[in-house]
C-alpha positions as CSV (number, residue, x, y, z in Angstrom):
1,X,0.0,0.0,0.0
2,X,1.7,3.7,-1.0
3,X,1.2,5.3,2.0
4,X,-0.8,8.8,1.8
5,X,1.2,12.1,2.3
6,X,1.0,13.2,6.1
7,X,-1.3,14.9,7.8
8,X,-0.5,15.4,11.2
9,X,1.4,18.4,11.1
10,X,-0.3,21.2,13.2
11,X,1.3,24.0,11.4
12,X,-0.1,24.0,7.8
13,X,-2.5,21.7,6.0
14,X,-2.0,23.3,2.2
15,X,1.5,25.1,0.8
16,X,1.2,26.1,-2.5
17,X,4.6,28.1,-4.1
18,X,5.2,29.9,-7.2
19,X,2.4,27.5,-8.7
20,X,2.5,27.8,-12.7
21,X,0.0,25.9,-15.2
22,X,-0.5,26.3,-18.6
23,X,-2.4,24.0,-20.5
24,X,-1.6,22.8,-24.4
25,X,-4.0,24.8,-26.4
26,X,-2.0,28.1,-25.0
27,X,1.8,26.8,-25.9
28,X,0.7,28.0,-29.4
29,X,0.3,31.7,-27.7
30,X,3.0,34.3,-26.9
31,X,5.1,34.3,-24.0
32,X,2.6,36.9,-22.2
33,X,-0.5,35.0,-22.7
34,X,1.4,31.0,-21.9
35,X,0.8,30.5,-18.0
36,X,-3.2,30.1,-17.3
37,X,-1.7,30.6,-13.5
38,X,1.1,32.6,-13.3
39,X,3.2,32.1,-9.8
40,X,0.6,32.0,-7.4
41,X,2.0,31.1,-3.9
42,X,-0.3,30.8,-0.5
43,X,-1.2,28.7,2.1
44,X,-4.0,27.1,4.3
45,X,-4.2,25.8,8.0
46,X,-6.0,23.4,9.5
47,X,-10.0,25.5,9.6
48,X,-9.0,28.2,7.0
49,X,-11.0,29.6,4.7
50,X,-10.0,30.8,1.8
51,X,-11.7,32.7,-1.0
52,X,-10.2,32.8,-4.5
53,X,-11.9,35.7,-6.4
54,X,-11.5,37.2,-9.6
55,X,-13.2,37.2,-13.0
56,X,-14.0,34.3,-15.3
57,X,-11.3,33.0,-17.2
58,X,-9.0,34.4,-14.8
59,X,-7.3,31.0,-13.5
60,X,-9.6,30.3,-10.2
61,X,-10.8,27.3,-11.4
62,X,-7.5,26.0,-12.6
63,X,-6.0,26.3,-9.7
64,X,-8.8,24.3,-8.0
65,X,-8.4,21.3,-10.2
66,X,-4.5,22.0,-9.8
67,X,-4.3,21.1,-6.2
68,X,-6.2,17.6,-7.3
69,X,-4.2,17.2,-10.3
70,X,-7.2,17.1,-12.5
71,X,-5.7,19.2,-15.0
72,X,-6.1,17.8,-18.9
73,X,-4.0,16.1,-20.8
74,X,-0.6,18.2,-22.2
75,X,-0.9,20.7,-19.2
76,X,2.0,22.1,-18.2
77,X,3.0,22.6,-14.2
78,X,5.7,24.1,-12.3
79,X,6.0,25.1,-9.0
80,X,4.7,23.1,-6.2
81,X,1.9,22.1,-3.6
82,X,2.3,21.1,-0.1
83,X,-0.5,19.0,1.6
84,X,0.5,18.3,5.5
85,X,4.1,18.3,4.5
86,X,4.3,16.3,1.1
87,X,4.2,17.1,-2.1
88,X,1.0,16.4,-4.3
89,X,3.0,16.2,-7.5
90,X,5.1,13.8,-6.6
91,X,2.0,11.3,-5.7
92,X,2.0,8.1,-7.9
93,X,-1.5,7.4,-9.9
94,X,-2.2,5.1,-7.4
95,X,-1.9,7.0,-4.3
96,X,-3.7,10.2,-6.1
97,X,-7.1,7.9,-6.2
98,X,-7.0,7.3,-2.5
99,X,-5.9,11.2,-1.5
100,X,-9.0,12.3,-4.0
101,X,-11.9,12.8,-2.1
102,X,-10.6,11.1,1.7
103,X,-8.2,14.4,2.2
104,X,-9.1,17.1,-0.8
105,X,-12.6,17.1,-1.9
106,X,-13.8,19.1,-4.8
107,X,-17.1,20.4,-5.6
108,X,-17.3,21.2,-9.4
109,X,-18.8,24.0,-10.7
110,X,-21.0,21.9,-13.4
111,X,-23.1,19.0,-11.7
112,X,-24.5,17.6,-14.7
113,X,-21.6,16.5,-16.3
114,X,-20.0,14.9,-13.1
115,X,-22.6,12.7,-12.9
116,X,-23.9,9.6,-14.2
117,X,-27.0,9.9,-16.3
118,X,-27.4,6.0,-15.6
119,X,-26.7,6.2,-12.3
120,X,-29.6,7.2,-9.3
121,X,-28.3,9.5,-6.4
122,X,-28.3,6.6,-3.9
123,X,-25.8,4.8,-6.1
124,X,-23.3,7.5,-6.4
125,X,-22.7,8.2,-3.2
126,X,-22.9,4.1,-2.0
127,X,-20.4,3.6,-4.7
128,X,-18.3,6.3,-3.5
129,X,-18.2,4.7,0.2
130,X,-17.7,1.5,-1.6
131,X,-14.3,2.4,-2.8
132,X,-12.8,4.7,0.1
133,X,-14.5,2.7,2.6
134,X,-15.2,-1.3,1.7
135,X,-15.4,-2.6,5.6
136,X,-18.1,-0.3,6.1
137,X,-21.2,-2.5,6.4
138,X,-24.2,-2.1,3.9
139,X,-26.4,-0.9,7.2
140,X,-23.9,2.2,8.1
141,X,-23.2,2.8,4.4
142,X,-26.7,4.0,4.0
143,X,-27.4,5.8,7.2
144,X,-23.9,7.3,6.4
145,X,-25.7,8.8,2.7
146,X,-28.9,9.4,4.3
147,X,-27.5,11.6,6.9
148,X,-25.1,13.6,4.1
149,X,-27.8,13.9,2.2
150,X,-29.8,15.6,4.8
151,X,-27.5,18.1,5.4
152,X,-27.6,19.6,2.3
153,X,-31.4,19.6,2.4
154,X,-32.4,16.8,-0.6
155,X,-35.5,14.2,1.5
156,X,-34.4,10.7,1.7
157,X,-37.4,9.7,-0.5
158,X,-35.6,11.0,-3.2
159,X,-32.1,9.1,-3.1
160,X,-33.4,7.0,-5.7
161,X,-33.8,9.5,-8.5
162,X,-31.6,9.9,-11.1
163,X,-29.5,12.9,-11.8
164,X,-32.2,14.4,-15.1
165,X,-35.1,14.1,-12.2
166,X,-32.9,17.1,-10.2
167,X,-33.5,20.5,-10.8
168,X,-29.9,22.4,-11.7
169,X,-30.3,23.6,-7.8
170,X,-30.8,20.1,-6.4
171,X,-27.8,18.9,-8.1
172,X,-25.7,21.0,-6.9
173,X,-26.5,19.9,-3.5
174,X,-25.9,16.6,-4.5
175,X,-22.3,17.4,-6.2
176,X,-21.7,18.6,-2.4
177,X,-22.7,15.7,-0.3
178,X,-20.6,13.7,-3.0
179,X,-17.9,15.8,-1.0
180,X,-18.7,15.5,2.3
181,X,-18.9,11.8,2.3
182,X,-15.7,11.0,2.9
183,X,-14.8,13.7,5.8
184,X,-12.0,14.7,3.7
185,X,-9.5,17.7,5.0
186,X,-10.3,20.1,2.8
187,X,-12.8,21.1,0.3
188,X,-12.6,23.1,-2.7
189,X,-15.9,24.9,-3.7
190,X,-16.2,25.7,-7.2
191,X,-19.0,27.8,-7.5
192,X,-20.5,25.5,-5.3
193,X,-23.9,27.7,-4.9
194,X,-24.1,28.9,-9.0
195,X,-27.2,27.2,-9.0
196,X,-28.7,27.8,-5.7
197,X,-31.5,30.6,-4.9
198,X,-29.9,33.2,-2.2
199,X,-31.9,31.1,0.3
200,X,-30.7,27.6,-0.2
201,X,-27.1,29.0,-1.2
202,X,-27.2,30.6,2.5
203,X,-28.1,27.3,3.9
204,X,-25.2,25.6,1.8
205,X,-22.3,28.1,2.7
206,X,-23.5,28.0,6.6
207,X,-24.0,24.1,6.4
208,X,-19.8,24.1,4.7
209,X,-18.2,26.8,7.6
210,X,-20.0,25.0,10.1
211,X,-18.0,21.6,9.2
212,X,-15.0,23.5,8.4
213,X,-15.2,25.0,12.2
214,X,-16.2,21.7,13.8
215,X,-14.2,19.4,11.9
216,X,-11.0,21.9,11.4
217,X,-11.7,21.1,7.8
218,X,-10.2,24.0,5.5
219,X,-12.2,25.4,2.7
220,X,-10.6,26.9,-0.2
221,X,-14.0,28.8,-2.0
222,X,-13.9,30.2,-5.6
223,X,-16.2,32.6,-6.7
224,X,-16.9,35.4,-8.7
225,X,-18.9,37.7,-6.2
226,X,-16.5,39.3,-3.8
227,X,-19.1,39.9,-1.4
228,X,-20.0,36.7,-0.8
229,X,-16.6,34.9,-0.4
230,X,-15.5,37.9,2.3
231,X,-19.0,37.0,4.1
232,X,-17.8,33.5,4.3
233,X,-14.4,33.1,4.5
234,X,-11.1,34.3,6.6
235,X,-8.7,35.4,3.7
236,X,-9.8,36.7,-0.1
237,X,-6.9,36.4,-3.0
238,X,-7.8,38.4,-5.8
239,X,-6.9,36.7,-9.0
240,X,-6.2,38.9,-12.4
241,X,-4.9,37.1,-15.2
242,X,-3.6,34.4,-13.4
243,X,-1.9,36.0,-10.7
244,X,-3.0,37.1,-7.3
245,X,-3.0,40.8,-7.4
246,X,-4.4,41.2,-4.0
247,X,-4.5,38.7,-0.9
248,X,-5.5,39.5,3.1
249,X,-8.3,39.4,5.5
250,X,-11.6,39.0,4.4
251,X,-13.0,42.2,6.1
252,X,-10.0,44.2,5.3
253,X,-10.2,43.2,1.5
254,X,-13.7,44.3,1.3
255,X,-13.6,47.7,3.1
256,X,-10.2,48.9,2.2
257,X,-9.2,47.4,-1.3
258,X,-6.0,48.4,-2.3
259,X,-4.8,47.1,-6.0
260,X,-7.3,49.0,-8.4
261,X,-8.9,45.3,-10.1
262,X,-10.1,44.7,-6.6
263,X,-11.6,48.5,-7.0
264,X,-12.8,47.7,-10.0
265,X,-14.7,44.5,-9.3
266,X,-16.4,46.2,-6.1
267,X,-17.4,49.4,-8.0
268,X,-19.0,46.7,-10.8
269,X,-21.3,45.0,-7.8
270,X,-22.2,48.0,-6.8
271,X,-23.3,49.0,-10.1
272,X,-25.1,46.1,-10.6
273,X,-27.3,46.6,-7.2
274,X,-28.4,50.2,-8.3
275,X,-29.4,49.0,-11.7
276,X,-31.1,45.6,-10.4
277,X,-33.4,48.1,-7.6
278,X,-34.4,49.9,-10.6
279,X,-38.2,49.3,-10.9
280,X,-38.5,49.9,-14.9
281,X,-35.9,48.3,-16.8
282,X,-37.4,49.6,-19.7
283,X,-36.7,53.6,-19.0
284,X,-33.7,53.7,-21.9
285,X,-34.7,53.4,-25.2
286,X,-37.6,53.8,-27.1
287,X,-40.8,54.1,-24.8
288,X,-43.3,50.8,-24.2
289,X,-46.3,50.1,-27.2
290,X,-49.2,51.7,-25.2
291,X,-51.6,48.8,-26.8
292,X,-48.8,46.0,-27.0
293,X,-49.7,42.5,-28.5
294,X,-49.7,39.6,-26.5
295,X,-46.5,37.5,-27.7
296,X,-46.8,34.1,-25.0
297,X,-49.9,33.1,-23.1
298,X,-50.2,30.1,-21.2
299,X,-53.2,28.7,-20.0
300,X,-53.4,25.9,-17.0
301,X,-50.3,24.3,-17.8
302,X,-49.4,21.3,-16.1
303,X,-46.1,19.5,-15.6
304,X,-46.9,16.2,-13.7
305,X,-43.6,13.2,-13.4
306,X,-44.0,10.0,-12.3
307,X,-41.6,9.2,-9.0
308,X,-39.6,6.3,-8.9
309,X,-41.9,4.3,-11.6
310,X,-40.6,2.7,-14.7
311,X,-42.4,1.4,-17.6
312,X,-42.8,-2.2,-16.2
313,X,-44.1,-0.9,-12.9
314,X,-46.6,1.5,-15.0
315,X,-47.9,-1.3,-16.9
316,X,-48.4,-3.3,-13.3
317,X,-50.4,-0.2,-11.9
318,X,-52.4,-0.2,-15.1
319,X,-53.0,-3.3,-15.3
320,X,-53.8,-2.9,-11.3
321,X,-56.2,-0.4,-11.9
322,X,-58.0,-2.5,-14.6
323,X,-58.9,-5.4,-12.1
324,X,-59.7,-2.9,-9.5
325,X,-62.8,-1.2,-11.5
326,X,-64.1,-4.8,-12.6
327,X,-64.2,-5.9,-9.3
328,X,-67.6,-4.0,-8.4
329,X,-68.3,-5.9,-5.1
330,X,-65.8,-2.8,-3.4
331,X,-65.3,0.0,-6.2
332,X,-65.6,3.2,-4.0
333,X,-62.6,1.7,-1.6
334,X,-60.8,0.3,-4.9
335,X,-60.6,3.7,-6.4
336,X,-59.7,5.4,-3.6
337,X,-56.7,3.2,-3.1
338,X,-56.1,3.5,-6.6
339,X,-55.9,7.5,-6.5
340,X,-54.2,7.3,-2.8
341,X,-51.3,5.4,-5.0
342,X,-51.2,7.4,-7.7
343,X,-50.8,10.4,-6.1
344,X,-47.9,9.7,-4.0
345,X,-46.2,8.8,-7.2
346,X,-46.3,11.8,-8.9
347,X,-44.6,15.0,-8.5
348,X,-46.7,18.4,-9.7
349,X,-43.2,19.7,-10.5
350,X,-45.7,23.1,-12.5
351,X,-49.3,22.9,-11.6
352,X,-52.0,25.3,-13.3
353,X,-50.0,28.0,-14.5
354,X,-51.7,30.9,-16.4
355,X,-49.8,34.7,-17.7
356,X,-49.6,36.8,-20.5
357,X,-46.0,38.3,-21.6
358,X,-46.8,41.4,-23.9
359,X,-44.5,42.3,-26.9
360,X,-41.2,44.1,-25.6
361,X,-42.1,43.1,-21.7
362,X,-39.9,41.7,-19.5
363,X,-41.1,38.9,-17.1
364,X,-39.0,38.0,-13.5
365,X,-39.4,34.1,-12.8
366,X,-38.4,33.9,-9.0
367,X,-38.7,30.7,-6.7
368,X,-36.3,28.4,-5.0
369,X,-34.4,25.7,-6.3
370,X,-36.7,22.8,-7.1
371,X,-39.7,25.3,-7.6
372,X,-40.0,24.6,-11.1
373,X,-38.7,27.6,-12.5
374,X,-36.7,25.8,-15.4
375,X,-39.1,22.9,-16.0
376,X,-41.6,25.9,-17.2
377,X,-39.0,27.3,-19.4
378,X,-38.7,24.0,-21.0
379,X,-42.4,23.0,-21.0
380,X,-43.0,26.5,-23.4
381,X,-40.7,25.7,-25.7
382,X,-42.0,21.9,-25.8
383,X,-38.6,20.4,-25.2
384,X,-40.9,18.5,-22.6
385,X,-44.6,18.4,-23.2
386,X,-47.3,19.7,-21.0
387,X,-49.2,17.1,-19.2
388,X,-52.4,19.6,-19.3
389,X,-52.9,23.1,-20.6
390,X,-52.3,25.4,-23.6
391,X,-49.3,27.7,-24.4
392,X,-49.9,30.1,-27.1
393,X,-46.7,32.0,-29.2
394,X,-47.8,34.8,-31.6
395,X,-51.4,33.5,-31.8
396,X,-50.5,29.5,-32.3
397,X,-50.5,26.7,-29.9
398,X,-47.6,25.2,-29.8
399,X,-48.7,22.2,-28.4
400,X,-50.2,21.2,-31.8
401,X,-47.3,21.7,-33.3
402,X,-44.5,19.0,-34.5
403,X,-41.5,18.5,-36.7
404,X,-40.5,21.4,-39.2
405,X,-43.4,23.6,-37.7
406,X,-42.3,23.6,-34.5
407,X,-38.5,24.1,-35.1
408,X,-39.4,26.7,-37.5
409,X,-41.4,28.5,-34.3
410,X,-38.2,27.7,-31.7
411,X,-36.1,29.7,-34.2
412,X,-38.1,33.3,-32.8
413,X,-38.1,31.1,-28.7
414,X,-34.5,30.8,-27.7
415,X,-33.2,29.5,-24.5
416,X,-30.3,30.0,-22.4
417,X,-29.7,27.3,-20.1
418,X,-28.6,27.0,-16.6
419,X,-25.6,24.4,-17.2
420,X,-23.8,25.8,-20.5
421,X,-21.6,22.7,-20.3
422,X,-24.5,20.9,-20.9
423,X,-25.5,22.1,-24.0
424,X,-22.8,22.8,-25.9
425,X,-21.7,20.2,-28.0
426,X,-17.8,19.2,-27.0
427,X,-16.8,18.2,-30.2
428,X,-17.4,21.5,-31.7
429,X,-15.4,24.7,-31.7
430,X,-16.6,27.4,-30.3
431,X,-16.7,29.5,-33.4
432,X,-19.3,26.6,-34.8
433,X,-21.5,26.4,-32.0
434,X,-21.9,30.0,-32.1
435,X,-22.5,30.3,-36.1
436,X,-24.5,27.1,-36.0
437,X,-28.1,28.2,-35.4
438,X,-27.8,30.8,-38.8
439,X,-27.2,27.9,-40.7
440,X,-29.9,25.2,-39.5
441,X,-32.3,28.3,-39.9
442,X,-30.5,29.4,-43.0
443,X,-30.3,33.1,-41.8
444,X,-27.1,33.7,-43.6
445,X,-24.8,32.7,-46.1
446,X,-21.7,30.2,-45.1
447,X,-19.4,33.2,-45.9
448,X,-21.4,35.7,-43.9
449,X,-21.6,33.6,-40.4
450,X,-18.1,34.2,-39.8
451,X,-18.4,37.9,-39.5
452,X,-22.1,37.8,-37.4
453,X,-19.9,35.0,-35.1
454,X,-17.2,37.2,-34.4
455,X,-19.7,40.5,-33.1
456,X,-21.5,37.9,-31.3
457,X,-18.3,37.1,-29.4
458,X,-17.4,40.2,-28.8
459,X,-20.7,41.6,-27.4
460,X,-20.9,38.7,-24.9
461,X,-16.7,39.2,-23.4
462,X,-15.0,37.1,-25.8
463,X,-12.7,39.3,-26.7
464,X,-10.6,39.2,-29.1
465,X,-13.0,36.9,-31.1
466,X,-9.9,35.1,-33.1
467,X,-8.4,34.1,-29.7
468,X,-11.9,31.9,-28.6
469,X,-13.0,30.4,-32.5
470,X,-10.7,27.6,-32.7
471,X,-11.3,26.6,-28.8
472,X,-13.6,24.1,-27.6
473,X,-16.0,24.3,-23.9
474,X,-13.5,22.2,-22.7
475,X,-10.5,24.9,-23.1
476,X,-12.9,27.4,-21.2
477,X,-13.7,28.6,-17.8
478,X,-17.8,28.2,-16.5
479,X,-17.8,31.5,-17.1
480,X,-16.8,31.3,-20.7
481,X,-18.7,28.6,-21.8
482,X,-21.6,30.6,-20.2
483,X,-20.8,33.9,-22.5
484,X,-20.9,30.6,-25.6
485,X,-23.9,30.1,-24.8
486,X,-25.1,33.1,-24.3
487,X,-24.1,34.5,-27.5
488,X,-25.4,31.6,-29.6
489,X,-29.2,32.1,-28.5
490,X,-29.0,35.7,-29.0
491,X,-27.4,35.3,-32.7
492,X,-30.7,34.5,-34.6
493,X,-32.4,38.0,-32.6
494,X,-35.5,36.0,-31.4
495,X,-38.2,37.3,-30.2
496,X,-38.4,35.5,-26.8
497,X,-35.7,35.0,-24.7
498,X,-35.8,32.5,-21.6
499,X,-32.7,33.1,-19.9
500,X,-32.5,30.2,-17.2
501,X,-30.3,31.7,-14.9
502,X,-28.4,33.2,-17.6
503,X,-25.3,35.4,-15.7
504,X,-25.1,32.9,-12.3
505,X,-21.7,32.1,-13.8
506,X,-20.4,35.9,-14.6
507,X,-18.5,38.1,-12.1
508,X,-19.8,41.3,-11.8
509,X,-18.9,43.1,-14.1
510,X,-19.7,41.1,-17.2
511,X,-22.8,40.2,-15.6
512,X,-23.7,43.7,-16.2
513,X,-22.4,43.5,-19.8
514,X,-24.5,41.1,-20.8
515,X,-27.4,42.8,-19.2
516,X,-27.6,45.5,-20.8
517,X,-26.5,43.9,-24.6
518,X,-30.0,41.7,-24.1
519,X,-31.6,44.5,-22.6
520,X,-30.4,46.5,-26.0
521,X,-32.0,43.5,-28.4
522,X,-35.1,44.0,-25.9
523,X,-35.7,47.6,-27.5
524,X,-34.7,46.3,-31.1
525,X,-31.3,48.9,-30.4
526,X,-28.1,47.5,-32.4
């Protein structure tokens, strides 16, 4: 057995000096522009909480996956990282599977694609014991998940759902108890409440300091919004093109910011507030139609799932039901069993929802995570369809429609979804993701989508253009993915825009970027 660096010593749980990675798409770049983390050095005892802060695209991340050594393929890393004493890059293959999870833990940023489609909650984590822990009996193995799970707020009656049956919310918390499971050392939070409401992510953050203080478990947290990481965490290190430009107390960080970035990032949050309190987001521009048309009505729409039932059990409660009603010597107490049954099976994930959104309006969607917010989003644009209702789109119900008639109607209905990862398609650059959608629709010629591609690009943070074509979602930063997506439901100028949490990912000041270019499409402004 390799034995596992040691942990003992009281002094310092994480060293990192003069860290450098670079990963192989960027050896093709100048000198300036090679090291995605450019000598970072800090440290971490045992209860510290750290908050790593800075823009997307700006190394954070990196540097998370760094300290695991879950960087891709042809990286590049110099430098070195200390955990209780020994070095992490000198771990064998072998040794690196066992210090995974039992003393660093990371939570990614994007649930979705960390977990297995084929695989229900309950297994993940019993498979994860399995490994790190195979004398743990079967008993204590599930009391162990049961009580994880709990703590980050997901009901035991739910551990046998599969990953698709999770809101973007719920996963998260699931990606976290993945963490916790093992009672590892230290935890590195990517992101780790992107997804959450304020409420839940309050809940989360408490839930992770509280274990960090009763455990002497340290917390390295990476985040875009300053605010939050000073609120949580001991020490901030700003991060600026791959360097920390600014590292101290939490509290003294906040208040008293000395290098201008860290200026710069709290005078963007601020602005941000003052325009989010602002009660009509349509004051600039032209003023509002004062008969406008109704552009999306719903009417009673229903979203009903089935828990835990597959399509042999279904047939069984069919068939179930069938015997029931022809047995007539007891058919008021059949069918009440029947409907008792049924309705603990299903889950009324959107239940009788009815609003108009007029022509140039803009409609907030607010609820926690689970609520249903994005299950509605992708009921109107039928990716699912309604189990009961009517959704109407310029005067035609779209639940009629099928095929080419309903594509041609989801070319004016874009979405921007929560998990850009997700949907952009790995194997693609990013330039062809982005130009992608004017060719299916056939909204410009081959020769003209490079030049709409590039302004896209630029009008979401990609900047310069040339430098993020030839890259694919894997060579980018949450962030960055989430501009990609972004800029390729905004490229055909539909009408509709649902925009599923749309800047969760975005630090502050690109948040506010982004804002205000959809908010320019809004009131048809170039």
């Amino acid at each position: 057995m390799i034995p596992l660096p040691d942990i003992t010593d009281p002094n310092v749980l994480l060293r990192v000096e003069n860290l450098r990675i670079a990963y192989g798409h960027q050896r093709h770049q100048s000198q300036t522009q090679e090291w995605a983390v450019d000598q970072v050095s800090f440290h971490l005892f045992p209860g510290d909480r750290l908050g790593l802060v800075g823009e997307s695209g700006c190394g954070k991340s990196t540097i998370g996956r760094g300290l695991m050594r879950l960087l891709p393929r042809g990286s590049r890393i110099e430098g070195d990282i200390h955990f209780g004493g020994a070095s992490v890059l000198a771990l064998s293959d072998h040794a690196l599977q066992r210090f995974r999870g039992e003393q660093i833990a990371l939570v990614f940023q994007d649930p979705m694609t960390r977990l297995n489609p084929l695989m229900s909650v309950k297994a993940h984590c019993l498979e994860t014991l399995r490994v790190h822990k195979p004398k743990l009996s079967g008993q204590a193995a599930q009391a162990k998940v049961l009580a994880t799970l709990a703590a980050v707020k997901i009901p035991p009656e739910r551990w046998t759902q599969y990953p698709h049956e999770f809101s973007g919310g719920m996963r998260q918390r699931v990606a976290i108890a993945l963490a916790l499971l093992l009672d590892p050392l230290l935890i590195v939070a990517d992101e780790p409440t992107t997804s959450l409401d304020v409420t839940v992510a309050a809940q989360i953050l408490q839930e992770l300091t509280r274990l960090c203080a009763e455990r002497e478990m340290g917390l390295v947290l990476i985040s875009h919004d300053l605010a939050l990481v000073s609120e949580y965490c001991d020490r901030v290190a700003v991060m600026y093109q791959g360097k920390i430009v600014e590292l101290g107390p939490a509290q003294e960080i906040l208040t008293h910011p000395q290098h201008p970035y860290t200026q710069a990032l709290l005078q963007a949050a601020l602005h941000l507030q003052a325009s989010s309190s602002q009660a009509d987001l349509g004051n600039s521009g032209s003023p509002p139609d004062p008969d406008p048309e109704v552009l999306l009505q719903l009417q009673g729409v229903q979203q009903y799932f089935n828990l835990g039932t597959n399509i042999l059990s279904q047939l069984a409660g069919l068939l179930s039901q069938g015997i029931n009603r022809w047995q007539q010597d007891e058919p008021t107490k059949a069918k009440a069993e029947t409907n008792t049954e049924t309705e603990a099976q299903v889950i009324r994930a959107v239940d009788n929802i009815s609003l108009d959104l007029y022509q140039g309006e803009t409609l907030g969607l607010v609820g926690e995570s689970g609520c249903g917010k994005s299950t509605l989003s992708r009921t109107i644009l039928q990716l699912i369809r309604p189990t009961a209702g009517q959704i109407t789109f310029k005067e035609i119900n779209l639940t009629q429609l099928q095929g080419e008639q309903l594509r041609q109607r989801r070319r004016q209905m874009q979405m921007i979804f929560q998990d850009p990862r997700a949907c952009l398609n790995p194997r693609m650059t990013i330039g062809q993701s982005v130009a992608e959608p004017l060719l299916i629709h056939q909204l410009a010629k081959t020769a003209e989508t490079q030049a709409q591609m590039h302004i896209m690009l630029e009008k979401v943070g990609l900047s310069p253009a040339q430098d993020y074509q030839h890259r694919f979602p894997g060579d980018l930063s949450g962030g960055q993915q989430q501009r990609v997506a972004i800029a390729r439901a905004l490229i055909t100028h539909p009408q509709l825009v649902i925009c599923d949490e749309p800047v969760s990912m975005l630090d502050a000041s690109i948040q506010t970027q982004v804002l205000e270019l959809m908010q320019a499409l809004r009131m048809n402004l170039p």
